[in-house]
FIVEX-694464 format. One line per 3 residues: number of its first residue (from 0); for each residue x, y, z of N, C-alpha, C. Coordinates in Angstrom, 2 decimals, padded with zeros to 5 digits. Layout:
<dotors>
NUM> X:Y:Z:X:Y:Z:X:Y:Z  ...
</dotors>
This chain:
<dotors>
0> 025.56:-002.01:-002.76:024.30:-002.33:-002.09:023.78:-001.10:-001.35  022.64:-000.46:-001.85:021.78:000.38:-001.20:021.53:-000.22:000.42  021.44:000.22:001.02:021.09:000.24:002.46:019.88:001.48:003.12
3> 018.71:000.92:002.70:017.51:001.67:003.34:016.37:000.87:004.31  015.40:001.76:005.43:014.78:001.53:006.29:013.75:001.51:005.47  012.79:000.26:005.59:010.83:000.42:005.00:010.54:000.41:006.74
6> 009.55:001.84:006.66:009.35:002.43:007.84:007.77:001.48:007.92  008.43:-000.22:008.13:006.73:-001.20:008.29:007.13:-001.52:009.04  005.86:-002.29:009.94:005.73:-003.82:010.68:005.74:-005.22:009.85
9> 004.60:-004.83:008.54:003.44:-005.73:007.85:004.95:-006.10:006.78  004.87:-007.80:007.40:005.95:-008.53:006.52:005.39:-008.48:004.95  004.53:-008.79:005.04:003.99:-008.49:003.52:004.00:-007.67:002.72
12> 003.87:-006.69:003.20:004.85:-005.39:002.05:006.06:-005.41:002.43  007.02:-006.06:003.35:008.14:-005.83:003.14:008.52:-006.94:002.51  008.43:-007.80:001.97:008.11:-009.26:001.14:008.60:-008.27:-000.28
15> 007.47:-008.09:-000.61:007.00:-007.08:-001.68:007.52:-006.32:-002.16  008.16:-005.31:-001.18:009.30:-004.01:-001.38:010.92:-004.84:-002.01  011.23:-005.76:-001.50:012.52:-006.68:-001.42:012.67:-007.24:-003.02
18> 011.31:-007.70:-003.23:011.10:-008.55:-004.83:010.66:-007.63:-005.53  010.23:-006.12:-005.46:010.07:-005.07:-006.25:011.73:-004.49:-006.53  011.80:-004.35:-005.32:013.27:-003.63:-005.65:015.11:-003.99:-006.00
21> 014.82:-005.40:-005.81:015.42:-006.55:-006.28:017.10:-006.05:-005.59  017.69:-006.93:-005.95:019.23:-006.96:-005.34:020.05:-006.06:-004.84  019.71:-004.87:-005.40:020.80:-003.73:-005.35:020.69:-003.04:-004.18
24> 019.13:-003.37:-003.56:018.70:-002.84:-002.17:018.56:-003.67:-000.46  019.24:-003.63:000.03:019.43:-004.09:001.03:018.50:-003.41:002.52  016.97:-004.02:002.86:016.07:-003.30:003.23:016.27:-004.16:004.77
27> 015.83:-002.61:005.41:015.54:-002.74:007.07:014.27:-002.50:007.29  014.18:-002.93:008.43:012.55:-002.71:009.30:013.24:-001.55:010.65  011.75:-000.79:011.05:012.12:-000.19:012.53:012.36:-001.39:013.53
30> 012.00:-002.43:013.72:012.25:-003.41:014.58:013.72:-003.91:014.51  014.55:-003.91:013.01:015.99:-004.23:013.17:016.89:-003.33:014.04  015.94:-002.18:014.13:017.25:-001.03:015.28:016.31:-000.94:016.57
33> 015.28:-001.64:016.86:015.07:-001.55:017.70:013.45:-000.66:018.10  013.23:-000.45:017.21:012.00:000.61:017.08:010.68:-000.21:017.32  010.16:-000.36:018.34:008.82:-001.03:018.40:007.44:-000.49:018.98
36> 007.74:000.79:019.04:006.68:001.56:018.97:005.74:001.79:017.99  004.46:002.28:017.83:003.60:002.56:016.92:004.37:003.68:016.03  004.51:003.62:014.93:005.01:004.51:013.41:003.34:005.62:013.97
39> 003.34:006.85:013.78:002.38:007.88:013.68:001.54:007.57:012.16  000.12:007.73:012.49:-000.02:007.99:010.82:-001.67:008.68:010.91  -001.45:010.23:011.50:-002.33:010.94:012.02:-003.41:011.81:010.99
42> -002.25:011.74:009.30:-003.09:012.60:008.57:-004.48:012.63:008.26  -004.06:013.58:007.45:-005.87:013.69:006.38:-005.88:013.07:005.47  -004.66:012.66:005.09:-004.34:012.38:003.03:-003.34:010.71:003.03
45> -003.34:010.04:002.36:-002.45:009.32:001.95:-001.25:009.52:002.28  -001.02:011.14:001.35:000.50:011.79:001.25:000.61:011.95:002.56  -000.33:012.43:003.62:000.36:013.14:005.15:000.62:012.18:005.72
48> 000.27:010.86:005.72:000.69:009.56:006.63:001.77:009.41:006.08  002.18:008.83:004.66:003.60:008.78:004.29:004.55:009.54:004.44  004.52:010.40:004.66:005.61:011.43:005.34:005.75:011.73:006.90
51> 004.43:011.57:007.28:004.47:011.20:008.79:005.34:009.90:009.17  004.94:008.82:008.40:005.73:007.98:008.75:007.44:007.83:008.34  007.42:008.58:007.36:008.97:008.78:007.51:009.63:009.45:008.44
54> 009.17:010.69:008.27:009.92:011.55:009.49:010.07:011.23:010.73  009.07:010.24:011.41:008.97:009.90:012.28:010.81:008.70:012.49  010.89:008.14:011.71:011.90:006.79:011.25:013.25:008.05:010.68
57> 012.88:009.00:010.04:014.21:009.41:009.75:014.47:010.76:011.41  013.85:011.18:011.88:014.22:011.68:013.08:014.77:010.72:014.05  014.47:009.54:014.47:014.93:008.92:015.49:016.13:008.49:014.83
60> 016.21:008.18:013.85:017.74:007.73:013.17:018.54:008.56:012.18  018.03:009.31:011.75:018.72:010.25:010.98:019.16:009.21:009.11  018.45:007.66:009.59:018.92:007.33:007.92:018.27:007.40:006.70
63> 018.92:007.21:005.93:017.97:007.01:004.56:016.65:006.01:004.64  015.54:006.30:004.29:014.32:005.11:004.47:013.16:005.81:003.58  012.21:005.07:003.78:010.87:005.73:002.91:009.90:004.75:003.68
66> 008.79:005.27:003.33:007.59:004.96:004.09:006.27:005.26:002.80  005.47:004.04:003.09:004.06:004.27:001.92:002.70:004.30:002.74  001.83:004.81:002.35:000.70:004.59:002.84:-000.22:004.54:001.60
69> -001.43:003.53:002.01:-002.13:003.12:000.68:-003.48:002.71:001.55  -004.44:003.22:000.29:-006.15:003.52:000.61:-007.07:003.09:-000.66  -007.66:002.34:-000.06:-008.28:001.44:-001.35:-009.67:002.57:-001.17
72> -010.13:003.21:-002.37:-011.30:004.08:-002.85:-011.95:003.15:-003.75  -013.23:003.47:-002.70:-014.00:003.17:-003.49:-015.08:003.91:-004.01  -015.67:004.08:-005.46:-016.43:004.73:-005.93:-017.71:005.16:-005.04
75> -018.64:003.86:-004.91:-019.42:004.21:-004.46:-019.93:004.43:-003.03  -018.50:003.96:-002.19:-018.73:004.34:-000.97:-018.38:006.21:-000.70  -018.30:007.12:-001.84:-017.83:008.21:-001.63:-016.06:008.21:-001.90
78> -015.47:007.02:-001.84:-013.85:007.14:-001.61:-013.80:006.40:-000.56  -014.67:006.01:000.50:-014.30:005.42:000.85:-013.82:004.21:001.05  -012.80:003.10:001.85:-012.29:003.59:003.02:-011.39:004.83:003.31
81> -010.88:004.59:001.97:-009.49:005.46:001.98:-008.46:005.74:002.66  -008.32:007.06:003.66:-007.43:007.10:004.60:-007.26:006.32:005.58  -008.44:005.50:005.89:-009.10:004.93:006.48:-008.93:003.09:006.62
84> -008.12:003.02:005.44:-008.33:001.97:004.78:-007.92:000.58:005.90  -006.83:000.98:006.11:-006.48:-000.15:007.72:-007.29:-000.62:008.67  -007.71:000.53:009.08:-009.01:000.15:010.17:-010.43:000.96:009.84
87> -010.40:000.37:008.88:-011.99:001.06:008.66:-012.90:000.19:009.39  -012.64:-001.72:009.96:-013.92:-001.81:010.85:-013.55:-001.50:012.43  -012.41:-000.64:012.41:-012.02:-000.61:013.71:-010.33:-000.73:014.13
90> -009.69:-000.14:015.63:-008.92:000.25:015.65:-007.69:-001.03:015.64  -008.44:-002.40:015.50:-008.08:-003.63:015.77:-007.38:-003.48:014.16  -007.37:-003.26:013.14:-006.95:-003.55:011.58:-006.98:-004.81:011.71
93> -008.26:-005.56:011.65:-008.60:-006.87:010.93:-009.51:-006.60:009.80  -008.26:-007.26:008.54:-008.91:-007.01:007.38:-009.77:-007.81:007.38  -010.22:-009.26:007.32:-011.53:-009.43:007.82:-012.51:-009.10:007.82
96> -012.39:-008.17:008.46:-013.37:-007.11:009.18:-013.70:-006.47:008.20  -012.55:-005.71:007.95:-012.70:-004.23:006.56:-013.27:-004.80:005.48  -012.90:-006.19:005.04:-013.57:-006.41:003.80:-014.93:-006.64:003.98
99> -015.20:-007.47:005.20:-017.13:-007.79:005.36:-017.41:-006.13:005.13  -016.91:-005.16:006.17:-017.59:-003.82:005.80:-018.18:-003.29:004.65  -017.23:-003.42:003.79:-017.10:-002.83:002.11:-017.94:-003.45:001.70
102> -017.89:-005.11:002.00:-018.83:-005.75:000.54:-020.69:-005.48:001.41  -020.61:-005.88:002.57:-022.11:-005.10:003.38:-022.77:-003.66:003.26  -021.30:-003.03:002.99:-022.23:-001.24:002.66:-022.27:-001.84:001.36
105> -021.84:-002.17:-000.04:-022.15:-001.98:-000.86:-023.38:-002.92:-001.04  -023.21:-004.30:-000.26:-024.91:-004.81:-000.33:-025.69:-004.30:-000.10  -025.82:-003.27:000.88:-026.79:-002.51:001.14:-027.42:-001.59:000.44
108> -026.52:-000.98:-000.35:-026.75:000.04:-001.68:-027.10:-000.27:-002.98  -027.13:-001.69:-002.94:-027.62:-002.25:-003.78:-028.68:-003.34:-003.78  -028.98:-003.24:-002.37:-030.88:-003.77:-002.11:-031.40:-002.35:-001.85
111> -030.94:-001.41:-002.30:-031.81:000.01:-002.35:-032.20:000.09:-003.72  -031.89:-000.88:-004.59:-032.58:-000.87:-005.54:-031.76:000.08:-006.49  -030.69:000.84:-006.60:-030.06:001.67:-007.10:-029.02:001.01:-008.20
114> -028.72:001.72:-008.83:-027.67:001.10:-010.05:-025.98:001.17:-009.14  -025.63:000.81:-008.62:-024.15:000.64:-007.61:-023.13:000.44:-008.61  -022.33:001.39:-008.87:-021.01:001.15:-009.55:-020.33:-000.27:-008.45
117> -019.16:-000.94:-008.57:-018.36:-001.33:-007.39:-017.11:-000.75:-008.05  -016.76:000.13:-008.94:-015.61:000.57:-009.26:-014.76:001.28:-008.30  -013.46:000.78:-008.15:-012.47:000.64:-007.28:-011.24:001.00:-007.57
120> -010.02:001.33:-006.83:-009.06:001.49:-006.86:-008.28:001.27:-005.21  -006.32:000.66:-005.80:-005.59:001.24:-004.84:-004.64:001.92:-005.00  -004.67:003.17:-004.22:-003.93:003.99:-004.33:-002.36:003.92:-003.20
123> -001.38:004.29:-003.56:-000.28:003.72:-002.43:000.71:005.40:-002.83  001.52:005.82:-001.64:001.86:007.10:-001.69:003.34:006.47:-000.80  003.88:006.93:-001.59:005.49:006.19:-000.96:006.65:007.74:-001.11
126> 007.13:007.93:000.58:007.86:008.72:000.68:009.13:008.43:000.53  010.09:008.64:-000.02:011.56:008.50:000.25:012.39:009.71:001.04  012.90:009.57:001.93:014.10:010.38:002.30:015.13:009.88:002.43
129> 015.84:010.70:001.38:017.33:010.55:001.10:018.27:011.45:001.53  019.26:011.59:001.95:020.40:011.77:002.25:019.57:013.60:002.66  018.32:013.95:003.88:018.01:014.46:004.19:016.92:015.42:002.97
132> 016.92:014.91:002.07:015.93:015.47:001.19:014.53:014.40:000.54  013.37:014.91:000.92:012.35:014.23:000.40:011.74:013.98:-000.83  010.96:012.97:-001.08:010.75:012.95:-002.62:009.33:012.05:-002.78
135> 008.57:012.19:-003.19:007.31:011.31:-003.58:007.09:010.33:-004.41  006.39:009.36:-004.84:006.20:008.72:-005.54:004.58:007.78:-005.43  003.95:007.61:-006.12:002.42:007.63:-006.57:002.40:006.21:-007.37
138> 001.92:005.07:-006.93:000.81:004.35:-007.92:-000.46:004.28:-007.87  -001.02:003.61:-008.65:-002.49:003.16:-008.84:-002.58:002.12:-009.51  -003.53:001.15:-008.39:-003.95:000.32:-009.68:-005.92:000.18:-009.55
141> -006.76:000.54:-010.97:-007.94:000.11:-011.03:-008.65:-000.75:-010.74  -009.38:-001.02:-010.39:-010.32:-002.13:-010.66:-011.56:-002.03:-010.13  -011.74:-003.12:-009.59:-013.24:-003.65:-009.02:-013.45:-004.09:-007.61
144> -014.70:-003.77:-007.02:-015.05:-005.15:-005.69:-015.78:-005.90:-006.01  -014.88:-007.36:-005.30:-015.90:-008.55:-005.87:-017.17:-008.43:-005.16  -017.93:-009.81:-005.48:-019.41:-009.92:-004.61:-018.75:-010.61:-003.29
147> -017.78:-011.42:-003.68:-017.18:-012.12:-002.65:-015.74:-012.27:-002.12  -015.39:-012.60:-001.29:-013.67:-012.87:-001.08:-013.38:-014.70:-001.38  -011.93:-014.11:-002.32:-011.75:-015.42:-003.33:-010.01:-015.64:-002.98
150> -009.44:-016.51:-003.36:-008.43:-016.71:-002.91:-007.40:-016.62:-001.81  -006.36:-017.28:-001.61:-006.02:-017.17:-000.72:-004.25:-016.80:-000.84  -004.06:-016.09:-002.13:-002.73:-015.18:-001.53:-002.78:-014.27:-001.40
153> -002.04:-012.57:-001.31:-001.73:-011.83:-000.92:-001.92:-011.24:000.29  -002.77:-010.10:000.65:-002.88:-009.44:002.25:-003.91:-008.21:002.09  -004.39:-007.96:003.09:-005.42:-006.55:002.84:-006.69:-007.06:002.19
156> -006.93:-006.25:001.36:-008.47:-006.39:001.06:-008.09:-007.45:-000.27  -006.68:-007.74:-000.90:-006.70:-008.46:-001.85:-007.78:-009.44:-002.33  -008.54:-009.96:-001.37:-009.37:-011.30:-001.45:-011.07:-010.53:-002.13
159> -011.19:-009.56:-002.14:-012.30:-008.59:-002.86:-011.79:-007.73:-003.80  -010.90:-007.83:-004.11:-010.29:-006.80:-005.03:-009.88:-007.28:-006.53  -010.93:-006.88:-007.58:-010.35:-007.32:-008.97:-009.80:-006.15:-009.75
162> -008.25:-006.76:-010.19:-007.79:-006.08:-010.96:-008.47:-006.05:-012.30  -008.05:-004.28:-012.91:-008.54:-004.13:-014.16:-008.17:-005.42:-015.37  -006.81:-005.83:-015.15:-005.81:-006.50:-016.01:-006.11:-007.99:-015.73
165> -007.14:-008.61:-014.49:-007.33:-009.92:-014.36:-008.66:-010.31:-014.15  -009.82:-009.87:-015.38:-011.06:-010.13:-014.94:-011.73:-011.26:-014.29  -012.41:-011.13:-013.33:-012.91:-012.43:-012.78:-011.86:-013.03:-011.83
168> -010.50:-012.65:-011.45:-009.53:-012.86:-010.60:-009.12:-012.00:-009.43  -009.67:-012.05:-008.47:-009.24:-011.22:-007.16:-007.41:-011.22:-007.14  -007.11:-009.79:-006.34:-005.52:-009.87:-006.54:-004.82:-011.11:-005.28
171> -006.35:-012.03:-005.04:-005.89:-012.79:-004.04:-005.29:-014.23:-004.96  -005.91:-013.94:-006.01:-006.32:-015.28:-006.88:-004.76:-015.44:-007.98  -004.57:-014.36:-008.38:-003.16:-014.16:-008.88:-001.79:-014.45:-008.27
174> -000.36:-014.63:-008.78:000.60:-015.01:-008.57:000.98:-013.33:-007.74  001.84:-013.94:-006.76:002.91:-012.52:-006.24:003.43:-011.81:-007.62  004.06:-012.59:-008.62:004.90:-012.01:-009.26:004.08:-011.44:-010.12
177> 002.54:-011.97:-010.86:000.82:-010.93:-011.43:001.17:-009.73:-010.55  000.91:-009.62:-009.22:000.17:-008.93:-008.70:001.69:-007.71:-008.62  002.57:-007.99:-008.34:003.20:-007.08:-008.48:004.19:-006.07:-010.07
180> 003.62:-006.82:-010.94:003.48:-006.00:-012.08:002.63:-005.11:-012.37  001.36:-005.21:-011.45:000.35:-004.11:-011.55:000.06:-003.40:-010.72  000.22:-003.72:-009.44:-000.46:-003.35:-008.01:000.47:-002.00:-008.22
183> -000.57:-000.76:-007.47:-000.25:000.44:-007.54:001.12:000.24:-006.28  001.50:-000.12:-005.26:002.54:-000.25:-004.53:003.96:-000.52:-005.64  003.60:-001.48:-006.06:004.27:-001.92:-007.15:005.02:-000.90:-008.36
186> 004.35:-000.53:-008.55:004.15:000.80:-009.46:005.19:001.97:-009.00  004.85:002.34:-007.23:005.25:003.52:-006.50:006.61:002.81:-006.29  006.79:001.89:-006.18:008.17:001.59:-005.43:009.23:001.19:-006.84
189> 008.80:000.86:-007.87:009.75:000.58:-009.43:009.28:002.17:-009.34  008.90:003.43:-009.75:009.45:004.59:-009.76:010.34:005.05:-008.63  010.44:004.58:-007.50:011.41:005.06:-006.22:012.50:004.51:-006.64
192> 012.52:003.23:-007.35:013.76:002.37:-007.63:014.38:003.19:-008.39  013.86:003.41:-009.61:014.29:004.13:-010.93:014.76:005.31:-010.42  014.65:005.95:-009.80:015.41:007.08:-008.93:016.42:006.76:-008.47
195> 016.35:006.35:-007.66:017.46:005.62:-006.88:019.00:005.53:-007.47  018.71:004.26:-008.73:019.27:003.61:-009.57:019.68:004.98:-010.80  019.07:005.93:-011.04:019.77:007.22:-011.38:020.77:008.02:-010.61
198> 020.45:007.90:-009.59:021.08:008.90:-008.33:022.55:007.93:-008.30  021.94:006.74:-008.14:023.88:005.68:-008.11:024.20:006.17:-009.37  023.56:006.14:-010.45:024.81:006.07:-011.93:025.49:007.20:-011.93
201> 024.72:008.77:-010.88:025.21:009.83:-011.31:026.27:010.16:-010.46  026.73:009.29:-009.24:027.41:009.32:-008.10:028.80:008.55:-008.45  028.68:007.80:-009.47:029.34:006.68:-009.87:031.06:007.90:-010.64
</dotors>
């Protein structure tokens, strides 16, 4: 049994990380050792928060852990929210909030009378540090913003967000076990696994 820190609060990706990475990994929170301070996540980039947030979790403890950060781009807001993506209506991170934002700028850009892509993506940037050496890992998943927020599972902007692979289905509207065959998190953390799970066979 692997024994690593997900440098979160948000039970929901650690939900996520547990049923991505299945048995062999035995996952902590900063709150199991005690850590209840704010994680840093000061960058410019995706990548600089995810590593911010590791280092931050592997300095106070010195263990093995990884940390992701993820920014839903959108086409026609420029990219945005992006880095942004947590609290884009504010320092409160009520998604809520973030999603009225998104789907209101893009109403707006589209009573300008203009042709409005809503083409979308999420992007998720997942650091690992291992046994004092770092390593990256990258998903994506495509899609769309709805006109509206639809369902009622997952977390984040899921409830406006259509996957490429589920037309007409927000990733709210899909099963956990849909959404994590595609969702770019999904993606980043089965390549962290697959590492991992090399590094044991070669130790073995």
């Amino acid at each position: 049994m692997t024994k690593i820190v997900f440098a979160t609060g948000n039970r929901g990706k650690l939900r996520e990380a547990s049923e991505i990475l299945g048995e062999g990994f035995e996952l902590y929170t900063p709150a199991d050792f005690g850590i209840t301070e704010d994680i840093p996540e000061t960058g410019d980039t995706l990548e600089e928060n995810s590593r911010q947030k590791a280092e931050f979790i592997h300095s106070l403890k010195g263990c093995d852990c990884f940390a992701d950060d993820t920014g839903l781009e959108v086409d026609a807001l420029g990219g945005a929210p992006g880095v942004y993506t947590a609290r884009y209506a504010g320092e409160s991170k009520d998604f809520n909030l973030n999603m009225d934002k998104v789907l209101h700028e893009l109403s707006l850009l589209e009573a300008s009378g203009e042709a409005v892509s809503r083409r979308a993506r999420f992007r998720s940037v997942v650091t690992l540090i291992l046994d004092g050496k770092t390593y990256t890992f990258e998903g994506v998943m495509e899609g769309e913003i709805a006109r509206e927020k639809s369902g009622n599972g997952g977390f984040g902007y899921d409830p406006i967000f259509i996957p490429l692979e589920y037309p007409g289905m927000t990733a709210a509207d899909i099963t956990e076990e849909q959404k994590n065959e595609i969702s770019h998190r999904g993606k980043a953390l089965r390549a962290m696994s697959e590492f991992l799970n090399r590094i044991k066979g070669t130790q073995r």
